[in-house]
DRENSETOR-812157 format. One record per residue: residue number from 0; residue in one letter; x, y, z of N, C-alpha, C, O, CB in turn. Coordinates in steps of 0.05 Angstrom, whole numbers, padded with zeros to 5 digits. Glycine has a CB too. Example, Ala and Ser with C-alpha at 12.3 -4.5 7.8 and 13.67 -1.06 7.14 Angstrom:
REM residues 2
<vexlo 0, "A", <00264, -00114, 00156>, <00246, -00090, 00156>, <00264, -00066, 00156>, <00285, -00066, 00169>, <00226, -00089, 00181>>
<vexlo 1, "S", <00257, -00045, 00142>, <00273, -00021, 00143>, <00258, 00001, 00157>, <00268, 00023, 00161>, <00282, -00012, 00114>>
***
This chain:
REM residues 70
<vexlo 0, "X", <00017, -00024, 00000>, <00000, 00000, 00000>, <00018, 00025, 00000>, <00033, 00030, 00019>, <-00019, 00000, 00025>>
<vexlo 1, "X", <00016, 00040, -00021>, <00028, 00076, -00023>, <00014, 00096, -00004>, <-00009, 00104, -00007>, <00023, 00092, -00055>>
<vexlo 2, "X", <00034, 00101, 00018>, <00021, 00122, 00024>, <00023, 00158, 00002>, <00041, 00173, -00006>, <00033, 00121, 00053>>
<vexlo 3, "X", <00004, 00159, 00000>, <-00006, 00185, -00013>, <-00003, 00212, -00005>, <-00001, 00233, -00017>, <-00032, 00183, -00015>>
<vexlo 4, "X", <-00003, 00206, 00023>, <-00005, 00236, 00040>, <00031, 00253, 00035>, <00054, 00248, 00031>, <-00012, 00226, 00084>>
<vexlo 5, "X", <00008, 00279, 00040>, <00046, 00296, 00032>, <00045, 00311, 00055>, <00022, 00313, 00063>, <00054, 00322, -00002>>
<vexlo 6, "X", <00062, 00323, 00069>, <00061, 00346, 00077>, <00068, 00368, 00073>, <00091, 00367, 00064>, <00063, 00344, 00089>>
<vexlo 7, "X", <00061, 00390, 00076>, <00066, 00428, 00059>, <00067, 00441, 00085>, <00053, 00435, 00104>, <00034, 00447, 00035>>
<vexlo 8, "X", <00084, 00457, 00086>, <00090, 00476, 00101>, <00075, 00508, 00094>, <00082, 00521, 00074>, <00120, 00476, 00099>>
<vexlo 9, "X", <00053, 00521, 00115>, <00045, 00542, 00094>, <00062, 00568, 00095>, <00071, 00574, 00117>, <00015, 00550, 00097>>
<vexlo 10, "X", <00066, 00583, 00073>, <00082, 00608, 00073>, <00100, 00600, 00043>, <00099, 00579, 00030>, <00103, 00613, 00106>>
<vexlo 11, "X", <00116, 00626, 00036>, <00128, 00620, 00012>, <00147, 00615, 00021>, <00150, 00618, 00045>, <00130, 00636, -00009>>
<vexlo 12, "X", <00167, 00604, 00003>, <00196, 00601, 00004>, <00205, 00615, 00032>, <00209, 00605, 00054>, <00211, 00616, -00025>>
<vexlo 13, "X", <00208, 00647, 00021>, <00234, 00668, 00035>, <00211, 00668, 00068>, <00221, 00672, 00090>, <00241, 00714, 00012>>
<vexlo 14, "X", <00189, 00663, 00066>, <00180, 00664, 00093>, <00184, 00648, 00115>, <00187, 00650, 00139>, <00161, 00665, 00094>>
<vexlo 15, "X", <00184, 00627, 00092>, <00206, 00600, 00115>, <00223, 00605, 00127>, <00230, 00609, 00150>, <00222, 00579, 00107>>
<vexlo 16, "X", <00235, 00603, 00092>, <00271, 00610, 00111>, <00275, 00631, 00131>, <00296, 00630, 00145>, <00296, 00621, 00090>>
<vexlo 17, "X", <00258, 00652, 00134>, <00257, 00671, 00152>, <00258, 00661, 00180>, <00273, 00662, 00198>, <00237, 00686, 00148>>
<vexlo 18, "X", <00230, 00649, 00174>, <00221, 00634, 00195>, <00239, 00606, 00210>, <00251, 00608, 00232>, <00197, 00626, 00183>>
<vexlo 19, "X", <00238, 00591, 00198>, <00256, 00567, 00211>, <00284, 00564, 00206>, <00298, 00552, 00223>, <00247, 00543, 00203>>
<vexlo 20, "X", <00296, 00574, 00179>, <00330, 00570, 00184>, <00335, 00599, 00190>, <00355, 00597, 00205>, <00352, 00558, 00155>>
<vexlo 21, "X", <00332, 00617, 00189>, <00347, 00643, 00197>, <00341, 00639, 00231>, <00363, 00632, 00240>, <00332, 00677, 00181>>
<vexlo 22, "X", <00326, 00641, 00249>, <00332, 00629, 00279>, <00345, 00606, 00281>, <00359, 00608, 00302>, <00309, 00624, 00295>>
<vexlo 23, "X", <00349, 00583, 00271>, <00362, 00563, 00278>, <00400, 00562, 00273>, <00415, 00556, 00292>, <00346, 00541, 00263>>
<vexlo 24, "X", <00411, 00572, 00241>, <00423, 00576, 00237>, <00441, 00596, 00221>, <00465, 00595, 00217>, <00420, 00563, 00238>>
<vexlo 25, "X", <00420, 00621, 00212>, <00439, 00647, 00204>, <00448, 00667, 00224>, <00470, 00678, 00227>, <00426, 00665, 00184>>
<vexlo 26, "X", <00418, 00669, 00242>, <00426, 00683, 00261>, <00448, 00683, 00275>, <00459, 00705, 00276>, <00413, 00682, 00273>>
<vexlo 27, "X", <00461, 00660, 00290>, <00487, 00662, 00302>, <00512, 00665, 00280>, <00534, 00674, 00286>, <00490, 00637, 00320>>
<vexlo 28, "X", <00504, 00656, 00257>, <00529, 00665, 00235>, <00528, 00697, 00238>, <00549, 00710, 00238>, <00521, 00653, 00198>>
<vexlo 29, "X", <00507, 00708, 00240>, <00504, 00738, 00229>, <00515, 00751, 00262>, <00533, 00768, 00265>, <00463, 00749, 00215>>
<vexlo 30, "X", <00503, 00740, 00281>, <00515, 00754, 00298>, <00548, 00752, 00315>, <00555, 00763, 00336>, <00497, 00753, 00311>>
<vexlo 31, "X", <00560, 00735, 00296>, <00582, 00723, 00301>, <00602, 00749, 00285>, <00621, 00764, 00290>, <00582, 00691, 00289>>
<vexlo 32, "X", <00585, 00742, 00266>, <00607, 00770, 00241>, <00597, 00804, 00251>, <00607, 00826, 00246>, <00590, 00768, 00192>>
<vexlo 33, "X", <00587, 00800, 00259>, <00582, 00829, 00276>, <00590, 00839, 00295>, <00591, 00863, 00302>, <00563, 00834, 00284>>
<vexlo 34, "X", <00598, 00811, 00308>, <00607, 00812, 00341>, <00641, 00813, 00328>, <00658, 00825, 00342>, <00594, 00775, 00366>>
<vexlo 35, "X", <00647, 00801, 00305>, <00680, 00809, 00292>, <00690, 00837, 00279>, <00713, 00847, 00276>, <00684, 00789, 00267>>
<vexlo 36, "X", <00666, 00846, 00272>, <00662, 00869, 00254>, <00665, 00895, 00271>, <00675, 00916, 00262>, <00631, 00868, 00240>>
<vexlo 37, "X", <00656, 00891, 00300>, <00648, 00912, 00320>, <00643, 00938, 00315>, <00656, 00956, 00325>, <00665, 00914, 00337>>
<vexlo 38, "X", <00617, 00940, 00293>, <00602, 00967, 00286>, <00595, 00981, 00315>, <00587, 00970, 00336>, <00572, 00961, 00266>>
<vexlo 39, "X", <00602, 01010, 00311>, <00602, 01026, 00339>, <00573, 01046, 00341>, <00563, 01053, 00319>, <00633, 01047, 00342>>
<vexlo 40, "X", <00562, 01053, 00360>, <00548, 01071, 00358>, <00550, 01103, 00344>, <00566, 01119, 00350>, <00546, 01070, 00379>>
<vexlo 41, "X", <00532, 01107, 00326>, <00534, 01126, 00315>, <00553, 01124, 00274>, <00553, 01140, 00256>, <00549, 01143, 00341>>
<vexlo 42, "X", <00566, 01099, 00275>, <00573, 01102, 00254>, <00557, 01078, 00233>, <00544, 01059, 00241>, <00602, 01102, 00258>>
<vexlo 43, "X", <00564, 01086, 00201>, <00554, 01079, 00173>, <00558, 01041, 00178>, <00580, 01030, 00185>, <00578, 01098, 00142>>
<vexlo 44, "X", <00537, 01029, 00174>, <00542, 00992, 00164>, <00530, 00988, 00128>, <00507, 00990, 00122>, <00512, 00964, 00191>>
<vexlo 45, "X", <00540, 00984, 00117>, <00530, 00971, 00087>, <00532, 00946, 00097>, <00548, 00937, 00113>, <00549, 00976, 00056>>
<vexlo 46, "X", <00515, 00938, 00087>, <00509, 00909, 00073>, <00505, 00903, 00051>, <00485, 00910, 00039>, <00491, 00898, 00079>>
<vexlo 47, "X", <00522, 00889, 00042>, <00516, 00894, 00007>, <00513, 00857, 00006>, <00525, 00839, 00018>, <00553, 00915, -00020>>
<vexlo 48, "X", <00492, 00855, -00014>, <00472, 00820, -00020>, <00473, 00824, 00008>, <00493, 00821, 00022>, <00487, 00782, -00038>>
<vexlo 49, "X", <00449, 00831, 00015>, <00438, 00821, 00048>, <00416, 00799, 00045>, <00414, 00786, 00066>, <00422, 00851, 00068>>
<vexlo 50, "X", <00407, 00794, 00035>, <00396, 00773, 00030>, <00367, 00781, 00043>, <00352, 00799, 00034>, <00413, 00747, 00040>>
<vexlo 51, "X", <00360, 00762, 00069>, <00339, 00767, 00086>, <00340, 00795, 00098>, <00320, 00809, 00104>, <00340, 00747, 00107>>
<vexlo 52, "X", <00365, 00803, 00102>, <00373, 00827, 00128>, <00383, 00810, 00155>, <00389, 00824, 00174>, <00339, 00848, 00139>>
<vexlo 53, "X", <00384, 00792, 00157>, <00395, 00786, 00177>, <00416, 00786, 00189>, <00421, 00767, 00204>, <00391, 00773, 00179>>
<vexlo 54, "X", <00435, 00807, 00183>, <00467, 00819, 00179>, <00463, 00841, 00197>, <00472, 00844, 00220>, <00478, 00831, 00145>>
<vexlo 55, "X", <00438, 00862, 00177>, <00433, 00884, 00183>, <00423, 00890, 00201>, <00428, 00911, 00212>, <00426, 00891, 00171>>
<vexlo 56, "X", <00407, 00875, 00207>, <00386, 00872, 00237>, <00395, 00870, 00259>, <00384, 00873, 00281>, <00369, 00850, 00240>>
<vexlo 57, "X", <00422, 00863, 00253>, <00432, 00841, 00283>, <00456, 00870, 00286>, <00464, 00875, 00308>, <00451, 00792, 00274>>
<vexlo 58, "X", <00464, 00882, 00266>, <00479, 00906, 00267>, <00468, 00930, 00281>, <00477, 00945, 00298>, <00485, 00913, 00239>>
<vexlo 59, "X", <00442, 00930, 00265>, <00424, 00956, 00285>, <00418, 00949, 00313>, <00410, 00967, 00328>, <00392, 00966, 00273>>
<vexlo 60, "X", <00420, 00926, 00321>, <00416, 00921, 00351>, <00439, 00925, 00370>, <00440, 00929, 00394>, <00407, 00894, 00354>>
<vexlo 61, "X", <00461, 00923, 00349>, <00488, 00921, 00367>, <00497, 00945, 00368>, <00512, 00951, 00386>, <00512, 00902, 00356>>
<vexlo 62, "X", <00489, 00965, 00350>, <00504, 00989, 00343>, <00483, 01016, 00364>, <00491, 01039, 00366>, <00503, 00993, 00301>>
<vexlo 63, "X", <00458, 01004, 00375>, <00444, 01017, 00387>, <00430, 01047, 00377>, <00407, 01055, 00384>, <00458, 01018, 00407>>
<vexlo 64, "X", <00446, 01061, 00360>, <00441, 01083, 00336>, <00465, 01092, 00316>, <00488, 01097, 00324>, <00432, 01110, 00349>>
<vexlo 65, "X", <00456, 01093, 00290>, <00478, 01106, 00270>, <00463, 01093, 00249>, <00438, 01093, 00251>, <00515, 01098, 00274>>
<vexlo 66, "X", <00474, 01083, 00229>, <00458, 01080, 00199>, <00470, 01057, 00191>, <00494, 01056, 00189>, <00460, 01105, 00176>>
<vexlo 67, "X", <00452, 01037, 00185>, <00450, 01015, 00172>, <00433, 01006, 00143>, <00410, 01000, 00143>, <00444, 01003, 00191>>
<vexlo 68, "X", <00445, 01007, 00127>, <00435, 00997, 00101>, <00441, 00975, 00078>, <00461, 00970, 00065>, <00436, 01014, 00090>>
<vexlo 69, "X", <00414, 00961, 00081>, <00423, 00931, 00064>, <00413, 00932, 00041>, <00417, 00913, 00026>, <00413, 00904, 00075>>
***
């Protein structure tokens, strides 16, 4: 007997990955390179191919104020 049944995850693609691999495993990549990078308060971050933002995000949290753009 075949089982038939499938299972689907609902949301698109990039909402996933938002969702379940960016907390499981970009996030600590991203905040690893940030925590190497040591953006300071008050000064410029590029992100250039940020992909999700999850570079950038984790930069404006660390940097507390100054300008971040992905």
């Amino acid at each position: 007997m075949v089982d038939h049944h499938h299972w689907q995850l609902d949301g698109s693609a990039p909402e996933l990955y938002e969702r379940y691999l960016v907390p499981a495993i970009t996030q600590k990549w991203a905040d690893d390179l940030v925590g190497r990078a040591q953006p300071r308060a008050g000064e410029e971050v590029l992100d250039v191919a940020c992909g999700t933002g999850v570079v950038a995000r984790s930069a404006s949290r660390c940097m507390l104020h100054g300008h971040v753009t992905g």
